[in-house]
VMD Tcl script that draws the C-alpha trace (Angstrom):
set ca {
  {-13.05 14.85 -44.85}
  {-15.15 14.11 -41.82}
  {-13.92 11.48 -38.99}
  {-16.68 9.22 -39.91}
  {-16.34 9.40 -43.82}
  {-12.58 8.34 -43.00}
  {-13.51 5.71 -40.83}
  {-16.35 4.30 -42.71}
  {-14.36 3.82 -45.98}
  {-11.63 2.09 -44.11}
  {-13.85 -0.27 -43.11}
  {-15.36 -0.25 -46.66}
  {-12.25 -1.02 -47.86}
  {-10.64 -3.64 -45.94}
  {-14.53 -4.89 -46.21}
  {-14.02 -5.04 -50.82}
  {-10.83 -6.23 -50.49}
  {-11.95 -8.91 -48.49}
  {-14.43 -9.77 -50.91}
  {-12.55 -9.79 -53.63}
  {-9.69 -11.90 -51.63}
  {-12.58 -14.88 -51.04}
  {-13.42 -14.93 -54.75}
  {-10.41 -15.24 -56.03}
  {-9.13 -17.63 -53.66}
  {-12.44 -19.64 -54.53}
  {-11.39 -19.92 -57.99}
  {-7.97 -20.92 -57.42}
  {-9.06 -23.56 -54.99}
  {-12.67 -24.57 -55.98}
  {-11.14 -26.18 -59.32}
  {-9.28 -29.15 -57.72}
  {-12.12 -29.59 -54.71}
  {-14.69 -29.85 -57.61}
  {-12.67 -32.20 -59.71}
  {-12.14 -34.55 -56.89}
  {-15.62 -34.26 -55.89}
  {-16.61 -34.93 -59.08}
  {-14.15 -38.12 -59.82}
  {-15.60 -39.71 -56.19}
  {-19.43 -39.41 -57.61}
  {-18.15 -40.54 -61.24}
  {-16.17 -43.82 -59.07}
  {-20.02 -44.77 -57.25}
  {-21.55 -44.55 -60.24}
  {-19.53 -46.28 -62.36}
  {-19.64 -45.90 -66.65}
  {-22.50 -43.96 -66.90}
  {-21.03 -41.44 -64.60}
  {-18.28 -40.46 -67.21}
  {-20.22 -39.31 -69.90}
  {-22.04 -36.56 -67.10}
  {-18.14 -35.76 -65.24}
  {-18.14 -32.89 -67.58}
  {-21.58 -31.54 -67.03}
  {-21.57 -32.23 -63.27}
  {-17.84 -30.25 -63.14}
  {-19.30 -27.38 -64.84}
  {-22.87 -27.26 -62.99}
  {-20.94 -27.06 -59.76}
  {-18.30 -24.32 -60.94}
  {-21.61 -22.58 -61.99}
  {-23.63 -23.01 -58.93}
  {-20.60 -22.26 -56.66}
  {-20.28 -18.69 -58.34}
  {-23.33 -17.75 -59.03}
  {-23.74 -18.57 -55.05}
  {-20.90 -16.50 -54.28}
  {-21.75 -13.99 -56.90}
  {-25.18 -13.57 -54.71}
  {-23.89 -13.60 -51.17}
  {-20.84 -11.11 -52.06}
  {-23.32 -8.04 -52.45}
  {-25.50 -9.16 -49.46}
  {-22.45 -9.49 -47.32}
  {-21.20 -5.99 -48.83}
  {-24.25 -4.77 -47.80}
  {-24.08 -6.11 -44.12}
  {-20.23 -5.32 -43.60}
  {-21.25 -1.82 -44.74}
  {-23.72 -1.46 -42.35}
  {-21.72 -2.73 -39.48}
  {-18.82 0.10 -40.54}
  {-21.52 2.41 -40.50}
  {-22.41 1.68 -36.85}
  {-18.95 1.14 -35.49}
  {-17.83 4.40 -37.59}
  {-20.86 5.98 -35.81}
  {-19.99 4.78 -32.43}
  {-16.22 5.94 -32.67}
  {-17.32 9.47 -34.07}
  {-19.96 10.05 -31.02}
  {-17.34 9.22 -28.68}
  {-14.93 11.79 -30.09}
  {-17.78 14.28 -30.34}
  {-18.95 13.75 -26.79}
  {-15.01 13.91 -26.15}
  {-14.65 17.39 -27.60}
  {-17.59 18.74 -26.27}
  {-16.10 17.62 -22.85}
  {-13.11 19.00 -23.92}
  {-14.57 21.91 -24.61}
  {-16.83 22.50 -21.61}
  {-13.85 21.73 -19.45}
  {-11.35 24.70 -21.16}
  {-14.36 27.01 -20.70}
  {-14.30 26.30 -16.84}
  {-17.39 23.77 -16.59}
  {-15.57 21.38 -14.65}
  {-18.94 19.33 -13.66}
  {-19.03 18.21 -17.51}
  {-19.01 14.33 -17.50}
  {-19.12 11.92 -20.41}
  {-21.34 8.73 -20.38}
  {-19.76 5.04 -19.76}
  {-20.85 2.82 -21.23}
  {-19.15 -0.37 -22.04}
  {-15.72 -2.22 -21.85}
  {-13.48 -1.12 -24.25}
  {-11.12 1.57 -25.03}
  {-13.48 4.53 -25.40}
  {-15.37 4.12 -21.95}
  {-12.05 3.95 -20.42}
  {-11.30 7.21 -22.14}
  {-14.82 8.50 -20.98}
  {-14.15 6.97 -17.44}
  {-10.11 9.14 -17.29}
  {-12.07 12.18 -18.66}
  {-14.35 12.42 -15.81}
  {-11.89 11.95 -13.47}
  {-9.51 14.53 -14.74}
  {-13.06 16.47 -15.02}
  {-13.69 15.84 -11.10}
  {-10.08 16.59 -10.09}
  {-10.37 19.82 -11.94}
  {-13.55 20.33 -9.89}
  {-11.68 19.76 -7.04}
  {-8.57 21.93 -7.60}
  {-11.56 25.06 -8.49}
  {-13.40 24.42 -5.97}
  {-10.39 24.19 -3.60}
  {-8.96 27.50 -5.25}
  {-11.95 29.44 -4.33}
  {-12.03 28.09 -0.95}
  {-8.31 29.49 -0.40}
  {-9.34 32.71 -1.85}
  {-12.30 33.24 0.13}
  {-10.50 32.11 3.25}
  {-7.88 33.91 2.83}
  {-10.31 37.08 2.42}
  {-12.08 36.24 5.52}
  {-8.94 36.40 7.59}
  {-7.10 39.49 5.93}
  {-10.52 41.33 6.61}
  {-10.20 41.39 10.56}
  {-6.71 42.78 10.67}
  {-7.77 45.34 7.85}
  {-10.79 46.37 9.56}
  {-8.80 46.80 12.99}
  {-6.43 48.77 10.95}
  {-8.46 51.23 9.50}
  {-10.24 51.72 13.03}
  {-6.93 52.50 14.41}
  {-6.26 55.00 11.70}
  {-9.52 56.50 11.99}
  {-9.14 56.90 15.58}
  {-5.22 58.32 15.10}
  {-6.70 60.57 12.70}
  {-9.79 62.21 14.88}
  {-7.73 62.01 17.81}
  {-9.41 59.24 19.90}
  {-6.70 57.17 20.17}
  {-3.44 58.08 21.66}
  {-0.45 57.36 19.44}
  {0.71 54.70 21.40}
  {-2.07 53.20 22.02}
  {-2.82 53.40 17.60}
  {1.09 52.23 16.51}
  {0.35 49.04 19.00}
  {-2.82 48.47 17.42}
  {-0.88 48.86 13.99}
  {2.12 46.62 15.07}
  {-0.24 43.65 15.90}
  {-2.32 43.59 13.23}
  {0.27 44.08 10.84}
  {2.24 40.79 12.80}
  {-0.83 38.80 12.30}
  {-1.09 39.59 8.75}
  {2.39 38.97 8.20}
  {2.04 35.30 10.36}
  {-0.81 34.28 7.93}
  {1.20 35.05 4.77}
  {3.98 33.01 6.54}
  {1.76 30.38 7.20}
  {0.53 30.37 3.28}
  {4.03 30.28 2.07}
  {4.85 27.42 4.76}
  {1.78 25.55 3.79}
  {2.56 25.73 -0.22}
  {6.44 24.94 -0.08}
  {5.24 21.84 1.92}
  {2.44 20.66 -0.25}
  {4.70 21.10 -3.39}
  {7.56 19.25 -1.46}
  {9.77 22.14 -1.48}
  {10.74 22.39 2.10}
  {14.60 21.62 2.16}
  {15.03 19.24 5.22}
  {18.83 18.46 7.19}
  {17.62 14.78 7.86}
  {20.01 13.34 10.79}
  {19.93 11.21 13.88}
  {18.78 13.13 16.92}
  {17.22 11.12 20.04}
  {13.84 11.63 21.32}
  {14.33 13.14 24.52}
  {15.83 16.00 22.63}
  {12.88 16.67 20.68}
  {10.72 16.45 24.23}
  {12.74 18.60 25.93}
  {12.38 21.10 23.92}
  {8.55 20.77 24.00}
  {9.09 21.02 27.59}
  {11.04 24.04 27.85}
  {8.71 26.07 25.43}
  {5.42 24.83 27.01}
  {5.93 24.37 30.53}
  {4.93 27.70 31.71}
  {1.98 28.64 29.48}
  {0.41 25.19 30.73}
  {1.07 26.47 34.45}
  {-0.41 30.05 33.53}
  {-3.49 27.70 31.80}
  {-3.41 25.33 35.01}
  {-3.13 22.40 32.95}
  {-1.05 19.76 34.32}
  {2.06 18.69 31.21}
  {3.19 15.43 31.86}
  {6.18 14.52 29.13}
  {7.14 11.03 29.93}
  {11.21 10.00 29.19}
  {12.20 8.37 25.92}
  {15.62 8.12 26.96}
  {16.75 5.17 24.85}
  {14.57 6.08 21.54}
  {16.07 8.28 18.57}
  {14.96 8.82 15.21}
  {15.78 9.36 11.57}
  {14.97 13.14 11.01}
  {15.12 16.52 11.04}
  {15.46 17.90 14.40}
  {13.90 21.75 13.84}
  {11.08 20.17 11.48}
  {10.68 17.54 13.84}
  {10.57 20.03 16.86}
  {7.97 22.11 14.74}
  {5.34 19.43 14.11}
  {5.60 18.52 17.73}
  {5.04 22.21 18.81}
  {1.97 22.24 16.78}
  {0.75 18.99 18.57}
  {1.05 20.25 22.00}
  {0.11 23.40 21.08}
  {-3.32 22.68 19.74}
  {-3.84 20.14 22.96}
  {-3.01 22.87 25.33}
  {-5.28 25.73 23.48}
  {-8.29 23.13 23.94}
  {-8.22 21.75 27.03}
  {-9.93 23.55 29.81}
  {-8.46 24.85 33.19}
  {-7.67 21.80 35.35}
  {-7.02 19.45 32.48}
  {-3.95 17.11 31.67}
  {-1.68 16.99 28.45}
  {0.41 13.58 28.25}
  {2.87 13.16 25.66}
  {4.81 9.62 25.78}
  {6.93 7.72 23.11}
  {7.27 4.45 21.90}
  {9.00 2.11 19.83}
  {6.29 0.11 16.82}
  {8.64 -1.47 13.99}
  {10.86 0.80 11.80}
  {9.20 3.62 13.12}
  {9.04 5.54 16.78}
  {5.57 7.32 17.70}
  {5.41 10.37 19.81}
  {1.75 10.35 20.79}
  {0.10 13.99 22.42}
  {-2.95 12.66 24.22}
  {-5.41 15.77 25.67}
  {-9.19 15.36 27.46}
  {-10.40 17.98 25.60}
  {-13.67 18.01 23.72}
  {-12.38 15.43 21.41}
  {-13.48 15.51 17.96}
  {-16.13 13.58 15.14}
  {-15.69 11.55 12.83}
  {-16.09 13.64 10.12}
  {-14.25 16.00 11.47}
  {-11.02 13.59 12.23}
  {-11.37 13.14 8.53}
  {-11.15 16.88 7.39}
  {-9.07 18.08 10.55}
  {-5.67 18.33 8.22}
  {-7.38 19.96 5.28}
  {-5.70 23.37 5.21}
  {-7.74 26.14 6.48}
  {-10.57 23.54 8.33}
  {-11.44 24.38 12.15}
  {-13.84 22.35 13.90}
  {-15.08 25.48 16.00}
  {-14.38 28.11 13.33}
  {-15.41 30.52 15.66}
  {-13.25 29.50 18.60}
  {-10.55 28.80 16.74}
  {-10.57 32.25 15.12}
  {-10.55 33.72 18.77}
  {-7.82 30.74 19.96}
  {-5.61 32.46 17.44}
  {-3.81 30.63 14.37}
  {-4.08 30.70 10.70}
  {-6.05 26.53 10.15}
  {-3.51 25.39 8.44}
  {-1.07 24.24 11.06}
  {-2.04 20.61 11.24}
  {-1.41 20.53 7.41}
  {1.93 21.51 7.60}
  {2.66 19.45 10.68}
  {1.39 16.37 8.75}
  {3.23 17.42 5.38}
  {6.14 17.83 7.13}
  {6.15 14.47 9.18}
  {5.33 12.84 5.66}
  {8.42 14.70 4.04}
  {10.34 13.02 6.66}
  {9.19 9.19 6.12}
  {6.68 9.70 9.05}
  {2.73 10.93 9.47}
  {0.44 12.51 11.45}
  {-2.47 10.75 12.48}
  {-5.38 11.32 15.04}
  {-7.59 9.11 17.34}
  {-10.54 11.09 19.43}
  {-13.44 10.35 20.48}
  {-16.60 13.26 21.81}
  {-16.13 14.32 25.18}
  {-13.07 12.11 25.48}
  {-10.28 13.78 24.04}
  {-8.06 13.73 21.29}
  {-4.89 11.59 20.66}
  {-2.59 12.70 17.74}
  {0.62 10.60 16.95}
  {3.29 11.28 15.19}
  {5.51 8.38 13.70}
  {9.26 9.11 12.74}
  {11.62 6.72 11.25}
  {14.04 4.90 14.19}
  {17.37 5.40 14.40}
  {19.12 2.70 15.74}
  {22.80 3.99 15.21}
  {21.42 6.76 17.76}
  {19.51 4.79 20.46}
  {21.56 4.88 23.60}
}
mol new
graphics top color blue
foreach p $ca { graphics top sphere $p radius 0.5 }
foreach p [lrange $ca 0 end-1] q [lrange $ca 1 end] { graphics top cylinder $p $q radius 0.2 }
display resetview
């Protein structure tokens, strides 16, 4: 039997049974309201009234059911037509439901049901279409990867072949070909590092040794691994002490997100230019900030700058080196340790990213 046959009898149902409730509860009750209706009028009018008690007990039992006997179809007739339309209602939602369902399974992920209303259904309607959207979003984020991903195994492939071609006529001396092969093959073998990285860390799968380790440590390390590529880039470093700050973390993770930072800062800021990198202390938290004077960025692109695979310059970046998704893994990361990543730049002014750790005061000097 169809959803709406089911529905409408149930309301068809409960809609006889009240019925048939009110009538019989009419005659149980109606009998004593009409006799002491009755013996009130008999009382004001005295003798006379007695002889008519019998008459005017009957004539109101009469009226009273032949009234109800009317209204009980008419009100049939109403309640049925109110089932009909709240049967109707329920069935188009579930239809429109299905259909969504439907168009959804088959991949149509911009399929969206109506709201209208305040109940139940609309709320259904209202979680449909935002599963619907987040599907959208998870497709559309899936092709993205693919096509990405396609983009930068196709430079390393090409170079390959053009090595092999040239190994093969005889162009290309072999040493010159197995170096071309050995860094192309490293670069496709850093990007499929960096796509494992970036996947353990967005599914939370990155095992962590969480332990006190003080600041300095971490920007000492920065130092040491740094210091000369700014010199060879003539940009001044300038790593201000932390001596009395530590944190709540995991010093190689830690390390790595802070690598990134300074990193990216020195890769974009020109010949004569200054990277500062300074510490402080702001609640339950420390923050190492990595302040360049590069080009700085936009606002819409400090809002998509730790979406995996986005580069502001995709061009320059692409020639810079790097995969795009570094700045998602450094924020993943920092969040995986009770911290964040988080940028402040302005155009033409340079960039600021900070990242907050949680203190440690057991390890504070």
């Amino acid at each position: 039997m169809k959803l709406f046959w089911r529905l409408f009898l149930s309301y068809a149902l409960v809609t006889v049974l009240t019925v048939v409730a009110l009538l019989l509860l009419t005659e149980v009750f109606a009998s004593s309201f009409i006799r002491q209706h009755v013996e009130q009028m008999v009382q004001v009018m005295g003798p006379a009234g007695r002889s008519l008690q019998v008459d005017l007990t009957q004539g109101m039992r009469t009226t009273l059911t032949g009234a109800l006997l009317i209204a009980a179809p008419v009100a049939l007739l109403v309640a049925f037509f109110a089932a009909s339309v709240a049967s109707g209602r329920v069935v188009r939602a579930v239809r429109q439901l299905s259909e969504g369902s439907r168009a959804v399974a088959n991949g149509e992920y911009r399929s969206r049901l109506p709201e209208q209303g305040q109940d139940e259904l609309t709320d259904l309607a209202r979680n449909f279409n935002r599963m619907a959207a987040s599907l959208a979003a998870v497709e559309a984020s899936r092709t993205e990867l693919i096509n990405t991903v396609a983009h930068e195994l196709r430079t390393p492939i090409t170079a390959l072949r053009g090595y092999a071609e040239g190994l093969s006529d005889g162009v290309l001396p072999q040493e010159t070909a197995a170096r071309g092969v050995l860094r192309e093959s490293q670069a496709m073998e850093r990007l499929v590092g960096d796509l494992s990285l970036v996947s353990r860390v967005e599914a939370g799968a990155v095992p962590l040794q969480v332990q006190g380790v003080t600041v300095q440590a971490l920007l000492s390390a920065v130092e040491e691994r740094f210091a000369l590529l700014a010199v060879n880039r003539k940009i001044r470093l300038d790593l201000r002490p932390a001596p009395r700050l530590a944190v709540h973390t995991d010093p190689e993770r830690a390390a790595q997100v802070l690598a990134n930072l300074v990193g990216n800062a020195l890769k974009y800021t020109p010949a004569g230019g200054q990277v500062q990198v300074w510490a402080e202390r702001l609640d339950r938290h420390v923050c190492v900030h990595v302040q360049d004077n590069g080009p700085g960025l936009s606002e819409e692109d400090q809002g998509r700058i730790f979406e995996r695979f986005y580069r502001v310059d995709p061009s320059r970046s692409r020639m810079a080196g790097g995969s795009g998704v570094g700045l998602t893994v450094a924020r993943g990361l920092a969040r995986a340790m009770g911290g964040d990543v988080k940028v402040h730049s302005l155009l033409g002014q340079g960039s600021t990213f900070s990242l907050t750790l949680p203190h440690n005061p057991a390890s504070s000097a």
